[in-house]
LOBA-377602 format. One record per atom (N, C-alpha, C): residue number from 1; chain; atom name; x, y, z. Coordinates in steps of 0.001 Angstrom, whole numbers. Atoms other than C-alpha are relative to their C-alpha. Layout:
BEGIN
 num chaine atome      xx      yy      zz
 NUM      A    CA       X       Y       Z
...
# end
This chain:
BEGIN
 num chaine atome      xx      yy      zz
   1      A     N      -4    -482    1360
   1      A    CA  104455   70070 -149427
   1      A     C    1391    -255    -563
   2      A     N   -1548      53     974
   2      A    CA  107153   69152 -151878
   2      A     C       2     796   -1634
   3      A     N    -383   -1138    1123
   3      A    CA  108999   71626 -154419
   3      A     C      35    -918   -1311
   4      A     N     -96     314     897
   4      A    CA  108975   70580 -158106
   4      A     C    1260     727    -366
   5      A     N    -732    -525     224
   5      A    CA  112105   71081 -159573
   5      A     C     422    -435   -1386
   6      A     N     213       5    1783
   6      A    CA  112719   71864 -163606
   6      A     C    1872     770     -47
   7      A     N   -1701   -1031     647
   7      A    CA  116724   72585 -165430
   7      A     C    1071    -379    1390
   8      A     N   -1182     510   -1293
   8      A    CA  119984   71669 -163348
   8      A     C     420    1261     925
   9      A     N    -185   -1173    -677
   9      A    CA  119266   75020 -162033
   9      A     C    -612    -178    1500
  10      A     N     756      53    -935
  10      A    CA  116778   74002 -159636
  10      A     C   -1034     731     279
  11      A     N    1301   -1196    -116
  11      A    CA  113928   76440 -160192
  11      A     C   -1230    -529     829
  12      A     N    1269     483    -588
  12      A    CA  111235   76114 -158427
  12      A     C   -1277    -185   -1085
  13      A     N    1064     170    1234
  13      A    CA  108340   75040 -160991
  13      A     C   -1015     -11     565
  14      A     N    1053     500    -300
  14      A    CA  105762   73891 -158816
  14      A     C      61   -1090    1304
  15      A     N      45     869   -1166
  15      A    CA  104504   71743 -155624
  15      A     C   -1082   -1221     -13
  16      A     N    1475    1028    -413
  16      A    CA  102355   68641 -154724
  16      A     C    -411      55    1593
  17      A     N     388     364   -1203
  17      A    CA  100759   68534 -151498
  17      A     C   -1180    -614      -4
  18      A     N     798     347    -138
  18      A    CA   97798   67319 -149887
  18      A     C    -943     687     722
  19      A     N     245    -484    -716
  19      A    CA   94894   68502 -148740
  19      A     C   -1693    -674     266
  20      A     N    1230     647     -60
  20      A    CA   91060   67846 -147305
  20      A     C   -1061     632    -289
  21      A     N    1059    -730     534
  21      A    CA   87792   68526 -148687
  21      A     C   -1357    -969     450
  22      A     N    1453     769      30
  22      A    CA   84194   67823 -147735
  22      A     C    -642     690    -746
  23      A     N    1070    -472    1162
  23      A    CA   81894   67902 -150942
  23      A     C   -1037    -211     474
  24      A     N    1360    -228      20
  24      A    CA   78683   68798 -150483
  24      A     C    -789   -1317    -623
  25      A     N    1234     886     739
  25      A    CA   75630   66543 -151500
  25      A     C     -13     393   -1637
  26      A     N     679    -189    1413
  26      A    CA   75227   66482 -155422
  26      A     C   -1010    -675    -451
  27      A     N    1244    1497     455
  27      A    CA   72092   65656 -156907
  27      A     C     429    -282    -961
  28      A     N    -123     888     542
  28      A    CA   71360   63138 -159289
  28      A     C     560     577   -1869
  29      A     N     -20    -846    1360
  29      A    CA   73409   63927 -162930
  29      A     C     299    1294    -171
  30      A     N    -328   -1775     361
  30      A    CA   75028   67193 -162236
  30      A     C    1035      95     659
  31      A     N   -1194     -95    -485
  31      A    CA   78204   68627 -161498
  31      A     C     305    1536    1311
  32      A     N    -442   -1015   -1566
  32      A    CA   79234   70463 -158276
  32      A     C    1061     525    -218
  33      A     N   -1160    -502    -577
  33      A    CA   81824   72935 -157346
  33      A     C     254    -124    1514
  34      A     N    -151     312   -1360
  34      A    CA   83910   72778 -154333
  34      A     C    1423     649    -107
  35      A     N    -927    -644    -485
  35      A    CA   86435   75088 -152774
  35      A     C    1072    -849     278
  36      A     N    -786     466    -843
  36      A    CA   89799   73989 -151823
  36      A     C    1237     820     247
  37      A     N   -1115   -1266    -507
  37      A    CA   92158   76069 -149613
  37      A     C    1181   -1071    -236
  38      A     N   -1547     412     595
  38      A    CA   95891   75239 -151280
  38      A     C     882    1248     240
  39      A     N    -992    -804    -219
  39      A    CA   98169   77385 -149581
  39      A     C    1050     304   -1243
  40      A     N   -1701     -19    1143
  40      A    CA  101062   78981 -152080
  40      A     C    -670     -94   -1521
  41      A     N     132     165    1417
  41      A    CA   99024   78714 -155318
  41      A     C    -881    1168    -577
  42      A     N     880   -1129     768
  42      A    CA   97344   81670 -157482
  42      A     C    -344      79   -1179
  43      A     N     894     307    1029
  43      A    CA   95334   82132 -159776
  43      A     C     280     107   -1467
  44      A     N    -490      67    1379
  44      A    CA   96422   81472 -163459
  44      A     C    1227   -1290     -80
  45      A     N   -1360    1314    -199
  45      A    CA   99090   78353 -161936
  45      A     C    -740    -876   -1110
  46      A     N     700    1589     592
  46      A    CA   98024   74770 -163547
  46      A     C     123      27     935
  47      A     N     585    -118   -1799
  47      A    CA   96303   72961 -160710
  47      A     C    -414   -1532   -1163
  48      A     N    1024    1373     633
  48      A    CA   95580   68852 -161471
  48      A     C     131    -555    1452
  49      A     N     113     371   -1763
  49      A    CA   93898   67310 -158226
  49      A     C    -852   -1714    -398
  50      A     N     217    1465     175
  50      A    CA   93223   63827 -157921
  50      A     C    -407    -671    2038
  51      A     N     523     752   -1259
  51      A    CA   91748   61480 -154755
  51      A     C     896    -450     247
  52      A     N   -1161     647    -457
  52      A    CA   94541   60421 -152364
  52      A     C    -860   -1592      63
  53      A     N     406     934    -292
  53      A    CA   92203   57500 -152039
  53      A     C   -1366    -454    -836
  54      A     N    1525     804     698
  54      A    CA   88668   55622 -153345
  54      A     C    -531     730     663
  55      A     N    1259    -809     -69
  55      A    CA   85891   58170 -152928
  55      A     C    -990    -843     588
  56      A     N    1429     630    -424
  56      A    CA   82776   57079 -150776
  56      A     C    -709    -543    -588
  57      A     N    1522     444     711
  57      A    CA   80373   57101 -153157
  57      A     C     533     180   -1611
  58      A     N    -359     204    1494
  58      A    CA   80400   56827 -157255
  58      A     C     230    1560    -111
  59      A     N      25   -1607     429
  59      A    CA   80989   60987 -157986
  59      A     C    1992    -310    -569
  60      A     N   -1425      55     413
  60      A    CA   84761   61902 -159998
  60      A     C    -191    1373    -166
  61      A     N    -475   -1074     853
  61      A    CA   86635   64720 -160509
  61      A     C     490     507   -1293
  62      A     N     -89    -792    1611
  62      A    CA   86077   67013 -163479
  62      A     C    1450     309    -605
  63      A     N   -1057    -779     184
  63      A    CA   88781   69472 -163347
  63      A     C    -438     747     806
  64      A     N     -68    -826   -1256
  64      A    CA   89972   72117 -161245
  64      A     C    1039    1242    -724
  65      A     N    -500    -917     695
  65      A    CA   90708   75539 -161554
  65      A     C     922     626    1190
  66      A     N    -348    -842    -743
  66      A    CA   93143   77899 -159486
  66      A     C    -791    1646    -197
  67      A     N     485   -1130     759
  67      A    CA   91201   81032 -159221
  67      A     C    -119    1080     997
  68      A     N    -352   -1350    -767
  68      A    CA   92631   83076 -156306
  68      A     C     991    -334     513
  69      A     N   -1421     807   -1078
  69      A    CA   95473   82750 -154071
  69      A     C    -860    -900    1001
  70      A     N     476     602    -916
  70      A    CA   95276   80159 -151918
  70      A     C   -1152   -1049    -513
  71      A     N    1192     668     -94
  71      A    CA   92221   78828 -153617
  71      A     C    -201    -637   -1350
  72      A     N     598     327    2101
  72      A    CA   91280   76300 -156451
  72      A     C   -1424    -770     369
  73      A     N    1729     439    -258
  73      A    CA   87483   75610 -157275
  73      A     C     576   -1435    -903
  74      A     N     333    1067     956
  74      A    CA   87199   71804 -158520
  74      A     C   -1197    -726     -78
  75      A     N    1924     529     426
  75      A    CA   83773   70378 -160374
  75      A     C     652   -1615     476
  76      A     N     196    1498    -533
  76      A    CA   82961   66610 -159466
  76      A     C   -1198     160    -602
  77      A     N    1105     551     873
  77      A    CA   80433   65096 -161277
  77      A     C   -1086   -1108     810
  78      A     N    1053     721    -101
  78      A    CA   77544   62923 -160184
  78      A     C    -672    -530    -836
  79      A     N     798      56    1019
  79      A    CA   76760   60873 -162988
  79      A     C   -1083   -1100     233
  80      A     N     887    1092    -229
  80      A    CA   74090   58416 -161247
  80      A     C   -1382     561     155
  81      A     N    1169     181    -342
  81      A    CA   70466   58432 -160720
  81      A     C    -928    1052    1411
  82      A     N     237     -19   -1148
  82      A    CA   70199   59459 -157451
  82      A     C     898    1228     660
  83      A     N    -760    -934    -740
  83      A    CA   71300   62263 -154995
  83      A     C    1557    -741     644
  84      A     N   -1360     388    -694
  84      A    CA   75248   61639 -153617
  84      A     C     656     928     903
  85      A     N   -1100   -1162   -1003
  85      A    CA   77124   63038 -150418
  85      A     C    1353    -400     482
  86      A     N   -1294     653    -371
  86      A    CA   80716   61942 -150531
  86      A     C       6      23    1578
  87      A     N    -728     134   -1383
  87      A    CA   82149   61574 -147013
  87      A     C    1066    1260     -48
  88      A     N    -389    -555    -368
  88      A    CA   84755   64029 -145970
  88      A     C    1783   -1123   -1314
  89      A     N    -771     442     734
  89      A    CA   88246   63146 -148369
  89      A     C    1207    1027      93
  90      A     N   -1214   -1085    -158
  90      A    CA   91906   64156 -148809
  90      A     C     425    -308   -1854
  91      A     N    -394    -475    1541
  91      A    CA   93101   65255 -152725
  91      A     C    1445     206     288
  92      A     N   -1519    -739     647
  92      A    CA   96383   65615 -154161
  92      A     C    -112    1139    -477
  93      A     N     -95    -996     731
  93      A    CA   96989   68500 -155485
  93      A     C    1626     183    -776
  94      A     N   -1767    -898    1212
  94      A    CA  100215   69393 -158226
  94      A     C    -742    1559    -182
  95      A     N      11   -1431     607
  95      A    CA  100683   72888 -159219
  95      A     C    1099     423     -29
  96      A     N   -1473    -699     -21
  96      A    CA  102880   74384 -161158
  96      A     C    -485    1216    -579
  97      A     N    -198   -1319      35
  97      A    CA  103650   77661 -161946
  97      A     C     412     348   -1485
  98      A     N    -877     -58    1442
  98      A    CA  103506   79187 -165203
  98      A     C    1270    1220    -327
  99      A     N   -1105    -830    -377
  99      A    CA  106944   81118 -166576
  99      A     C     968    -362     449
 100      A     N    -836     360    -675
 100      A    CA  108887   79166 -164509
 100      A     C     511   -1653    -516
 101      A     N    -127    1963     527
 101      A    CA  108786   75631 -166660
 101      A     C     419     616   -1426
 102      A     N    -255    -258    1353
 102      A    CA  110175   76091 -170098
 102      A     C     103   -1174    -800
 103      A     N    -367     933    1264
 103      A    CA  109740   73750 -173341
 103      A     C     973     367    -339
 104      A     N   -1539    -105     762
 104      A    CA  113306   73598 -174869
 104      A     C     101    -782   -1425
# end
């Protein structure tokens, strides 16, 4: 995990790490949720998560919410025809912290 750092103060703002997720099967044309344990983050942070890599199968991520400690739910979409069961995958995750970033 690496610290984000905001002002020649060095605040801590926020982190990126990585982490792994196996999504469930989505059927055809609908959007899934999916847990992901993110140590250090709670609920009300910003949270933008992205594929460290090319996804198995055609499905993308929506958006993602932080919505406990530790935990952000993110939707994925399925916009094909047909049922989809990604493979097992690792996400980026950023998060920063609000309060601690200031517009100037």
């Amino acid at each position: 995990m690496g610290w984000l750092k905001a002002g020649t103060e060095g605040i801590n703002a926020g982190f990126v790490t990585q982490v792994t997720a196996d999504i469930a099967s989505i059927a055809a044309a609908t959007v899934a949720t999916t847990s992901l344990t993110v140590p250090g983050v709670a609920a009300g942070d910003f949270v933008a998560v992205s594929p460290a890599a090319a996804l198995s199968v055609a499905v993308g991520v929506c958006h993602a919410v932080a919505t406990a400690a530790d935990t952000v739910v993110m939707s994925v979409v399925n916009p094909t025809a047909g049922a989809l069961d990604p493979a097992s995958a690792a996400f980026e995750v950023m998060v920063l912290k609000p309060g601690n970033c200031r517009l100037t």
